[in-house]
Steps between C-alpha positions, in 0.01 A plus 500: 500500500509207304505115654627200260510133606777398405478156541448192713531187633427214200521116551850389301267225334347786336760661407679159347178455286513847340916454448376181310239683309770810420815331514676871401357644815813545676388785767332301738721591851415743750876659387341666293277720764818476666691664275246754430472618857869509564502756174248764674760697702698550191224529186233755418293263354162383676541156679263346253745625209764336686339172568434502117856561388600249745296208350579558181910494559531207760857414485549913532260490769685210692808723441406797660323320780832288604706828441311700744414218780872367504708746320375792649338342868163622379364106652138654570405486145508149557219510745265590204527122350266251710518110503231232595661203641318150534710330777421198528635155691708741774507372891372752723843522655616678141200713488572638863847596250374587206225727746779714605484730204256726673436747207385192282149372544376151565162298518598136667292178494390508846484217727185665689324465201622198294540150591839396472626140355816313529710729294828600621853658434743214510868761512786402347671532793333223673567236202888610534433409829357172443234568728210500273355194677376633839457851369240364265350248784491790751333705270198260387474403862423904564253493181286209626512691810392823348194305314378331785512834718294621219241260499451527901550878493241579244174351737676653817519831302108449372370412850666835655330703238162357533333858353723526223485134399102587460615624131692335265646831367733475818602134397814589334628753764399239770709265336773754450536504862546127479796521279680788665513295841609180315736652321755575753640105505606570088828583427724790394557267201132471427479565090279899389465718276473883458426800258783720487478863338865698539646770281859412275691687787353290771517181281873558461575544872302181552685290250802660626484435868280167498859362199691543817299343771619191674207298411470271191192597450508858489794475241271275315249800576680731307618317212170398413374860564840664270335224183125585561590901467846563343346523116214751621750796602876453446543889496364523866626171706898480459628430876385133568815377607572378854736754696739482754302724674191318529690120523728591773366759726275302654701224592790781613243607758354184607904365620582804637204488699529188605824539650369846701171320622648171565748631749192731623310148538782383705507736739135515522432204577231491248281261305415474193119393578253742547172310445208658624151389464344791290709751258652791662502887414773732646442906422914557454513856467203791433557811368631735841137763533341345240170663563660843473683363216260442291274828611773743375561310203128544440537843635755578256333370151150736618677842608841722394707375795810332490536179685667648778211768527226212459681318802510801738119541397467153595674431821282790650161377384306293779383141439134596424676731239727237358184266457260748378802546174528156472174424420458721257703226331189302543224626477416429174684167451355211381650117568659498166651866531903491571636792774687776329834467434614664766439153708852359385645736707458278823636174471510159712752165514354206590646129566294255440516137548201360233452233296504387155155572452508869675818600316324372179234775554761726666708544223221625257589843712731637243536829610635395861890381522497124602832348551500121656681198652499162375230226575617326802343208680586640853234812475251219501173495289174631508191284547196535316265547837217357287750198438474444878167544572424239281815258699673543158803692674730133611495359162529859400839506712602152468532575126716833600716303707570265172541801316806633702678169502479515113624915507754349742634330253505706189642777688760279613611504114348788327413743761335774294285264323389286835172756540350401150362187755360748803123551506277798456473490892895540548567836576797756456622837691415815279554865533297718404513883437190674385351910539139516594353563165569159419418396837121614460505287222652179682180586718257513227563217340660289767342584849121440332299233598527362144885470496660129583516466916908427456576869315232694693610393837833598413338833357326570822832476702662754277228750516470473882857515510499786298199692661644526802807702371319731301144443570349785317664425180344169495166590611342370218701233466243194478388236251256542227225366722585738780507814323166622512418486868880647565394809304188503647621533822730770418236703261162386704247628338304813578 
C-alpha cells in the first residue's frame, strides 16, 4: 500500500507571490490533478507518474481533461479541482440562493455571533423602480431598531443567566443570545459574507443556474464569480451560459399554477393569510411500516436473506424482538456516531411554516430535499419572546407594519425583488423531505439545549412528529445534551 498527498488547499496570495518569483511556472491549476486522475482508467502508470507528466505538459493536460469531461461525458474528473471563494458584500436573500448548491460547502458570518451595522444590498431592481427612498428609510428605521433591541436585550439576557454571568468566559455567548433575538427586525437585504469551497463541476452549475436567475443580483453573482475563476481552469468550467431550461421553467410553472390554484382559491373560498402566532410543523407523509422498514433493511445488510426473506422474518418477530435488534444499533453509539446507512431507508415530508432565522439554520441540512414558497407578509412573523418580555414586541411590530407598506410597494413594481425589504422574522412555507439518518442528526445538533430556541423548537416538532410514526427508529433521536441519559435508560447499568 502506498498513500501520497497529493495536494491541498493554498491561499491564491501565495500562490501569486511564487508566480511573481517564477514567472515560467505555468502549472499552477488543479487541471493538472485533474487531468491526471481522469488518465487512471486508461494508463498503467502510477497516479504519481501521471500527476508528473501532467504538470510538466499543461496545455496537453488541459486537452485531455476538456476532451474527457465534455467530449466524452466523463464530468466527474472535474470534481477533483477545488475552489475557495471569498464572497463578500452579498444580502442574505442571495446567500439563501447561492446556499442551494447543497454539495458545496459554506461558513457564513453569522448574525448570532457578530454585530451587524448599517450595511445593506440596495438591488437594482429597486433603483429602476425609483423606490430607493423608502426602501433605504425603512431599512435604517429596522437597524436603529435592531441596535436598540440589542442594548436592552443584552442586560435582560445577563439577569436570566445570573450563574453563568458569574464568569466572564460566558460573556460572549451571553451576548450572542443578545444578537440572535435582535436580529430578527434586520432585513433580507442586510449586507454578509461567506467562505465558499465547491469543486469546477459544482462551480459551473452555480454560474450556470444563478446567469439565469431573475434577480440582478444573482446575475451580478455569477459574472463576478465567471472573472474571479475562469483563468484558474478553462479545461474544466465550459457551460456558464444561461439556458432556456433554467430561465424559463420556473416561470412556466409558476403561471400555470397560478391559473390551477387561483380557480382552486375561488372555489374555496380561501385566504391567502395564514398568520399564526408561533411557526408550524406538519409530518406530510412517513414512510408506510417504517419500523419494520428499517429492521429488514438492517436485517438484510447482517444475514444472507433477500429483502423479501428479511421482511417475512420481520413481520413475525414480536415488539420486544423488534427492540431488542434495534438496539443493537445502539449500544455502542456515542453522540457524535451517525446510524448506519441503512437509516435512509425510512423517510419523512414535513411542511413547515418558519422564519427567516429558522430556515437560515434549516437549510445547513444538505442532505434533506427542501423545496419552498416565497416570503409573504400574510404568514405573519415570529417574535423574539425575549423581545416581549422586555415590552420590546410593539415597537418591534410597529416597525413590521412599516415594513409591509414599503414590500407593498415594491412588489407592486418588481414583485420578485419586493422580499429583499422583509425581515429575518418574516417567514415562508417549506417542504421538507428527509430519511432518518439525517434526521438523528437534525436532533443532534438542533434539538440540544445549545441550539438557537427558533430552529430547535422547530426540531422538536419534527422529531415528535416523527416518533410517533416510527417510534423505534427514532429512539435515540435526541440532542447532544440528551444523549447520555437516553442511552442510559435503554443500557442501565448492571
Amino acid at each position: 500500500m502506498k498513500i501520497i498527498l497529493a495536494g491541498y488547499n493554498i491561499d491564491a496570495d501565495i500562490i501569486q507571490t511564487f508566480r511573481q518569483m517564477k514567472p515560467e511556472a505555468d502549472n499552477l491549476t488543479p487541471e493538472t490533478v485533474a487531468a491526471a486522475y481522469a488518465r487512471i482508467s486508461r494508463s498503467p502508470k502510477s497516479v504519481d507518474e501521471l500527476r508528473a507528466v501532467a504538470r510538466q505538459e499543461v496545455e496537453k493536460a488541459r486537452k485531455s481533461a476538456k476532451n474527457i469531461a465534455f467530449d466524452m461525458g466523463h464530468s466527474s474528473i472535474a470534481e477533483h479541482a477545488v475552489f475557495n471563494i471569498d464572497v463578500i458584500s452579498v444580502s442574505r436573500f442571495l446567500v439563501e440562493e447561492i446556499e442551494k448548491f447543497r454539495l458545496c460547502s459554506y461558513t457564513e458570518k453569522s448574525q448570532r455571533y457578530v454585530l451587524f451595522k448599517d450595511d445593506f444590498v440596495i438591488p437594482e431592481e429597486i433603483r429602476q423602480a425609483g423606490l430607493q427612498e423608502p426602501y433605504i428609510e425603512i431599512i435604517r428605521e429596522q437597524n436603529r431598531l435592531y441596535q436598540t433591541l440589542y442594548e436592552k436585550l443584552k442586560p435582560y439576557v445577563f439577569d436570566n443567566n445570573p450563574e453563568m454571568a458569574k464568569d466572564r468566559a460566558n460573556n460572549s455567548t451571553l451576548e450572542g443570545w443578545a444578537k440572535e433575538d435582535a436580529r430578527y427586525i434586520i432585513s433580507l437585504a442586510t449586507e454578509t459574507q461567506l467562505g465558499m469551497t465547491l469543486n469546477a463541476r459544482n462551480l459551473e452549475l452555480m454560474l450556470r443556474r444563478l446567469a439565469a436567475h431573475s434577480l440582478n443580483e444573482a446575475v451580478l453573482f455569477s459574472r463576478k464569480l465567471y472573472e474571479a475563476t475562469k483563468d484558474t481552469a478553462p479545461s474544466l468550467i465550459r457551460y456558464t451560459d444561461a439556458t432556456s431550461y433554467d430561465r424559463l421553467s420556473r416561470q412556466a410553472l409558476r403561471e400555470q399554477a397560478a391559473l390551477l390554484t387561483d380557480a382552486y382559491s375561488k372555489d374555496q373560498g380561501r385566504s391567502r393569510q395564514a398568520k399564526t402566532a408561533r411557526n408550524t410543523v406538519v409530518l406530510m407523509y412517513a414512510t408506510p411500516d417504517a419500523d419494520n422498514v428499517l429492521l429488514a433493511s438492517l436485517l438484510h445488510s447482517a444475514s444472507d436473506l433477500t429483502m423479501a426473506e428479511c421482511g417475512s422474518v420481520v413481520s413475525k418477530m414480536k415488539k420486544a424482538e423488534k427492540k431488542e435488534f434495534l438496539k443493537r444499533v445502539f449500544v455502542y453509539m456515542k453522540s457524535y456516531d451517525t446510524p448506519p446507512r441503512e437509516f435512509e431507508n425510512i423517510m419523512f415530508q414535513y411542511e413547515m411554516v418558519i422564519s427567516s432565522s429558522c430556515f437560515a439554520q434549516l437549510k445547513r441540512h444538505r442532505m434533506a430535499t427542501i423545496t419552498c414558497q416565497d416570503y409573504h407578509p400574510a404568514l405573519g412573523v415570529t417574535v423574539p419572546p425575549a423581545v416581549s418580555a422586555i415590552g420590546m414586541e410593539k415597537p418591534f411590530r410597529e416597525i413590521i407594519a412599516a415594513t409591509e407598506e414599503v414590500y407593498k410597494r415594491v412588489y407592486e413594481v418588481t414583485p420578485l425583488a419586493a422580499p429583499y425589504v422583509l425581515t429575518n422574522a418574516h417567514r415562508k412555507r417549506v417542504a421538507v423531505q428527509v430519511n432518518a439518518r439525517e434526521l438523528y442528526h437534525v436532533a443532534r445538533l438542533r434539538a440540544d439545549r445549545h441550539a438557537q430556541w427558533d430552529i430547535r423548537e422547530a426540531a422538536e416538532k419534527m422529531i415528535a412528529l416523527a416518533r410517533k410514526a416510527m417510534p423505534l427508529s427514532l429512539m435515540m433521536a435526541v440532542g447532544k445534551d440528551g444523549f447520555d441519559a437516553r442511552h442510559d435508560q435503554l443500557f442501565p447499568a448492571e
